[in-house]
N, C-alpha and C positions, 0 to 999 in steps of 0.2 A: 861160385860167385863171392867176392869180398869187397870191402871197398876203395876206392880208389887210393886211399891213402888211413894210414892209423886214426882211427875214427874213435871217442869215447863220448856216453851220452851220461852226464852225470845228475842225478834226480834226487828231486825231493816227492816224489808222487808214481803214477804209474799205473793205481791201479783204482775200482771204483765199485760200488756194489751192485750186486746183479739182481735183475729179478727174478730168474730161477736157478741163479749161482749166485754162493755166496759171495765172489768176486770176479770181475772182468775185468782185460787188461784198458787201462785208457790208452788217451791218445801219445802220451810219450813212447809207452811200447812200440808200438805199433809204425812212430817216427822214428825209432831206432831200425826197425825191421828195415822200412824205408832206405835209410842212409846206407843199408847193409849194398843196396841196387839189386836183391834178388827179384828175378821174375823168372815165369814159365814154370812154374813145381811149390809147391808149400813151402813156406820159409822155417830152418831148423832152429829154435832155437836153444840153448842150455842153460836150464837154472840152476842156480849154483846157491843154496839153501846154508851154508857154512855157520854163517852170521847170527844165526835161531837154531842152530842144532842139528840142521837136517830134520828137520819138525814133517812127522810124515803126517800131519793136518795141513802144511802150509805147504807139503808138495802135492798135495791131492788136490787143493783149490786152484795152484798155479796149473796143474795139468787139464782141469777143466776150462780153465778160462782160456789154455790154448787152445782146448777143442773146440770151444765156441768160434776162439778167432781164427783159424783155419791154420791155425798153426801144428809143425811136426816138434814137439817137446822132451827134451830128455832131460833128466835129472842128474846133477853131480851130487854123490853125494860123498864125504870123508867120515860118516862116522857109521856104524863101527872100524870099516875100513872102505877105503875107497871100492864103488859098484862098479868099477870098471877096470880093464887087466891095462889099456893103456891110456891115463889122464891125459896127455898130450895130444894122440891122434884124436882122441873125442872132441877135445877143447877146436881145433883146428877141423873138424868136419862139420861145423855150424856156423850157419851167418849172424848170431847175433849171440853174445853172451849175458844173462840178464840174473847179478847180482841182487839180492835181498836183503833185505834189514836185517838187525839185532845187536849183537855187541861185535864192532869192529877191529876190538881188540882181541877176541877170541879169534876171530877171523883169519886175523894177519898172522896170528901164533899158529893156527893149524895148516895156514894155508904154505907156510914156511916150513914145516916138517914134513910133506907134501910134494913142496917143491913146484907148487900152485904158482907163487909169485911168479920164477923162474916163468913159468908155462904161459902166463897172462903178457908176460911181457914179450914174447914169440908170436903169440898169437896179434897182441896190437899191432905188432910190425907186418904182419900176415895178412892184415885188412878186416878180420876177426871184429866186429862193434864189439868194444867193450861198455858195461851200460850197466845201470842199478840203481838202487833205489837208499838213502841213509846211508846205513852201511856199506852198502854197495855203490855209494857213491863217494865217501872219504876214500875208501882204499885204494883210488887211482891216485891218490892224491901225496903232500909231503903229510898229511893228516889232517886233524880236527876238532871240532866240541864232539866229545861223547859223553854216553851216563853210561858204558861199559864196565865201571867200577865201582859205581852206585848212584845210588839219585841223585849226587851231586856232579857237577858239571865238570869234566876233566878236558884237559886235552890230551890228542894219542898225537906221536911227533912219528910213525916209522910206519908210516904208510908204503906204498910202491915206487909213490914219488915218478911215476909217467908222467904226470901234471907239476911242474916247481912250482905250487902254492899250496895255500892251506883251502879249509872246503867247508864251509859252514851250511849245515841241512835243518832245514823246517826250522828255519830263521824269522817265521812269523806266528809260528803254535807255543816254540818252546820258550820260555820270555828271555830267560839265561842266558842263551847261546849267543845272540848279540853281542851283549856286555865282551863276552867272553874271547870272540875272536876278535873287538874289537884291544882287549888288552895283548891280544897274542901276537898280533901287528904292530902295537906300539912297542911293545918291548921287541922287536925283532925277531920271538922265534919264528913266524911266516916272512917274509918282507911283504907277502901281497898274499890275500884270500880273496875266494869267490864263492858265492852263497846264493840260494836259492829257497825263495819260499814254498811251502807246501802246493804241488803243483806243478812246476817249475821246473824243467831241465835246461844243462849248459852243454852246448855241442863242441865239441874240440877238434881239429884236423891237425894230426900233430901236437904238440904242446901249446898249440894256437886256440884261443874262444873266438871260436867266430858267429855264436848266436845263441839267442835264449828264447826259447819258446815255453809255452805253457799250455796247462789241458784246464785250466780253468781260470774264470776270466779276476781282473783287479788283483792280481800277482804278480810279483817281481824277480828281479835277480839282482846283485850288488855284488860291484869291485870295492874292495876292502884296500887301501894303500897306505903305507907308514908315509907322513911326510912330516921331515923336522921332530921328530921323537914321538905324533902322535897320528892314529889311524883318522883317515877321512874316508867316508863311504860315499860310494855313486850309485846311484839306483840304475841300472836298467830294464826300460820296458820288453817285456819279450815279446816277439811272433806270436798270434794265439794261431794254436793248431786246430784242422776240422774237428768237431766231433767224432768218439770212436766211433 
């Protein structure tokens, strides 16, 4: 089962604390699975840990939180070397792909020595949800605000670029990032960003947004547009999703 057409869910949230796990997936997750249209069997999905190191604390919580949600979970992992003898048939034998934060710079570097990119971009076309969270949500993207290079505020420009904009994540926690894509639009290196607040996913069919939802409520998403040399933002309200 895939979905009807290249589907990405790009997020600033996802996930939420448990109370007898330290984390459970929320309701974005779970609307990705959705969009995936699996029914009749567990839905599979792959996390792709790249972003944080392959942190096997942050793949033990994610494995739990898909036992809780009835989910069938595997792990990608690239470091020390890839756990699996074929990246591709793996990537392509799950309905949902579910990127993770950390430095999206490292990311895109490993995931290009790999030959990851290459593979994410087979699988979009394959109906594969591509979907994440920060880090894993710039990388579909031309790039973004990151602190991938230190606490100060960079932009990465060599994203996957499946998406032609840029992608501004937890555009309401972090103060910086604002300012930031807002200068990255004026001077033209995005022509157009889309940003989400903590919370907040953007759904895409194709290189098309056709909807923002949210797992918690009084959160937004915003188009970012260069017009006449300088950026204007629009808010949009998103869909709020069921509770997980």
């Amino acid at each position: 089962m895939t979905a009807p057409e290249p589907t990405i869910v790009a997020t600033s949230g996802g996930a939420r604390p448990g109370r007898r796990t330290r984390v459970l997936f929320d309701a974005l997750v779970h609307h990705a699975v959705d969009l995936s249209g699996v029914h009749g069997r567990r839905p599979r999905i792959l996390h792709v840990g790249t972003a944080a190191g392959d942190s096997e604390l942050v793949a033990a919580r994610v494995a739990e939180a898909a036992r809780v949600a009835g989910y069938d979970l595997t792990p990608l992992h690239l470091f020390p070397m890839p756990n699996v003898e074929d990246i591709e048939a793996t990537v392509l034998d799950h309905d949902v792909v579910w990127v993770g934060g950390g430095s999206v710079a490292n990311l895109l570097a490993v995931w290009r020595v790999h030959a990851v990119d290459d593979i994410m971009r087979r699988a979009w076309r394959a109906g594969v949800v591509l979907a994440g969270v920060s880090a894993g949500s710039i990388c579909w993207f031309q790039g973004g605000t990151t602190d991938s290079f230190g606490p100060e505020l960079r932009p990465v420009t060599d994203g996957l670029a499946l998406l032609p904009y840029g992608n501004g994540v937890h555009y309401d926690s972090d103060e910086g990032r604002r300012p930031l894509i807002h200068r990255l639009v004026a001077d033209g290196t995005f022509s157009e960003a889309h940003c989400t607040d903590d919370g907040v996913g953007l759904v895409y069919r194709g290189t098309e947004l056709v909807g923002a939802v949210a797992e918690l409520p009084g959160k937004a998403a915003y188009l970012v547009r260069r017009e006449d040399g300088r950026a204007v933002e629009e808010r949009i309200e998103p869909r709020r999703l069921p509770p997980a």
